[in-house]
N, C-alpha and C positions, 0 to 999 in steps of 0.2 A: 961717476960723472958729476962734475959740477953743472946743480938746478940754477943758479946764477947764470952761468955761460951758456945753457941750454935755452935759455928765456932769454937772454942776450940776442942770440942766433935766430931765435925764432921770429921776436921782435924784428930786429934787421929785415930777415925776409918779407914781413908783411909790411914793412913801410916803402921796401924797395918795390914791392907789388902795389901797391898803393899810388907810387909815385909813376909807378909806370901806366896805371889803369888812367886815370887822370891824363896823362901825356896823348894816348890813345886816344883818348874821349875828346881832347881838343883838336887833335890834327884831324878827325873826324865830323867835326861841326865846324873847322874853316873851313875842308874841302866841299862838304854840302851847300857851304854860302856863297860858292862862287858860280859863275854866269855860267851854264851850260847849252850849246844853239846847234843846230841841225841844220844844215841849208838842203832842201829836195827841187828840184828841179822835175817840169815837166812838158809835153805839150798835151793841149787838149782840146777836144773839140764842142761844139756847141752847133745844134740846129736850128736854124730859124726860119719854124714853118712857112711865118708870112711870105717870107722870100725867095723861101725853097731855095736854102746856101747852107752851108756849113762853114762858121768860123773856126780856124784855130787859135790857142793862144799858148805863149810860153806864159807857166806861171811857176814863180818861184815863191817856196814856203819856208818859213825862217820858223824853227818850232826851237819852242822854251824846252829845253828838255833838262833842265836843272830844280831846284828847291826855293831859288828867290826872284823875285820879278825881275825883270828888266825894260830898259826901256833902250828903244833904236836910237840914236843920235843921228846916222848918216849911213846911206847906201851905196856903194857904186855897181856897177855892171860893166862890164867890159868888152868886147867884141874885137877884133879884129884891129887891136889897140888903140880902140876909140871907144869912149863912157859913150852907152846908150842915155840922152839926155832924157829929162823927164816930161817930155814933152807926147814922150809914145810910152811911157810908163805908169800905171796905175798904181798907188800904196792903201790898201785896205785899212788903214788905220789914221784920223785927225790931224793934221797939223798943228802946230808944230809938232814932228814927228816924237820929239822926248817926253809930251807931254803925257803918252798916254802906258801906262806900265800894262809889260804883258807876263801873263799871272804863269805860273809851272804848268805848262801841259798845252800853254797858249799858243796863237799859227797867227804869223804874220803873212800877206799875199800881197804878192806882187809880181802885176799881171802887164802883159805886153802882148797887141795880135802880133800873129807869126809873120806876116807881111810886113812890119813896122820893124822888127827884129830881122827879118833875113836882109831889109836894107841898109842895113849895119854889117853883112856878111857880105854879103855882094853890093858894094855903093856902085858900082856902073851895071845900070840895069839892062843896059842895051849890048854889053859885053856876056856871052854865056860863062861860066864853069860850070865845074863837071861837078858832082857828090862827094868827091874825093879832096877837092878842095875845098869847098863850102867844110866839110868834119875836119879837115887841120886846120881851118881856122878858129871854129868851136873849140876843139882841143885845146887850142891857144885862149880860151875866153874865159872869164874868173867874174868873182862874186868877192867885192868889199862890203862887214859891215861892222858900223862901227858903235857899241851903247856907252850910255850917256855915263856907268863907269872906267869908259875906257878901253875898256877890252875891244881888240881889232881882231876880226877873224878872217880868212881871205882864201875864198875856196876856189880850185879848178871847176867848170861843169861835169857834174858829174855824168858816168859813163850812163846812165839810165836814161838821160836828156840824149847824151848825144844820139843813142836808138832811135829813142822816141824822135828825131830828128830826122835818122837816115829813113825811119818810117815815114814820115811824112814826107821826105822828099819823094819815094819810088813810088806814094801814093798818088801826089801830086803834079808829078812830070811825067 
């Protein structure tokens, strides 16, 4: 056997390896650098002794679950094909909302009482439905958001709120 041609061949293979290690290595630290988000959903409750009440609230958590910070640009909520305005809306984090980056592991909240939220599900309050409507309208309710690179993510509620929902209605009626 030609040492020439063997050293040729081996050569070859180790720069094709090489060039393929490297290929690897990049498509691997572009996908680590991109936005990664969670949106959870929940209701919860709160006592307040003074008052002898229990508040609930929907709170929705928007979690870093990526490698680089991000920051929020814009949120929306949806209901019943109408934005919850932010008037019965709470955002745990400074305004302007781009200003503030949330770091890998970070939890955005954003909170709203169950009261302020179900009159978004039911707007005539003086009109009853049943539990069966109130949950396809949820069904039908989504989560826009949008950070300040762009990335738009835009989620149905998910089926753990809707529970958490039919829970508190058969708790509450």
């Amino acid at each position: 056997m030609n040492y020439d041609l063997a050293t040729l061949i081996i050569n070859l293979f180790v720069a094709i390896g090489t060039v393929g290690a490297v290929v690897v290595s990049l498509f691997f630290t572009v996908m680590n650098r991109r936005e990664k988000l969670r949106i959870n959903m929940s209701i919860e409750s709160e006592y307040i002794f003074e008052q002898r009440e229990t508040i609930y609230w929907v709170i929705i958590r928007i979690i870093n679950i990526g490698f680089i910070d991000f920051r929020l640009n814009d949120y929306h909520v949806y209901v019943n094909n109408k934005e919850i305005s932010d008037d019965v809306i709470h955002v745990d984090i400074p305004f302007p909302l781009n200003s503030t980056a949330i770091p890998s592991g970070g939890v955005i909240n954003i909170t709203s009482l169950v009261y302020d939220f179900e009159s978004y599900v039911n707007p005539n309050p003086g009109h009853d439905y049943t539990m069966q409507h109130a949950i396809e309208i949820i069904n039908n309710g989504s989560i826009i958001v949008t950070t300040s690179r762009g990335k738009n993510l835009k989620v149905k509620f998910p089926e753990s709120f809707i529970e958490d929902y039919r829970r508190y209605w058969l708790k509450d009626k």
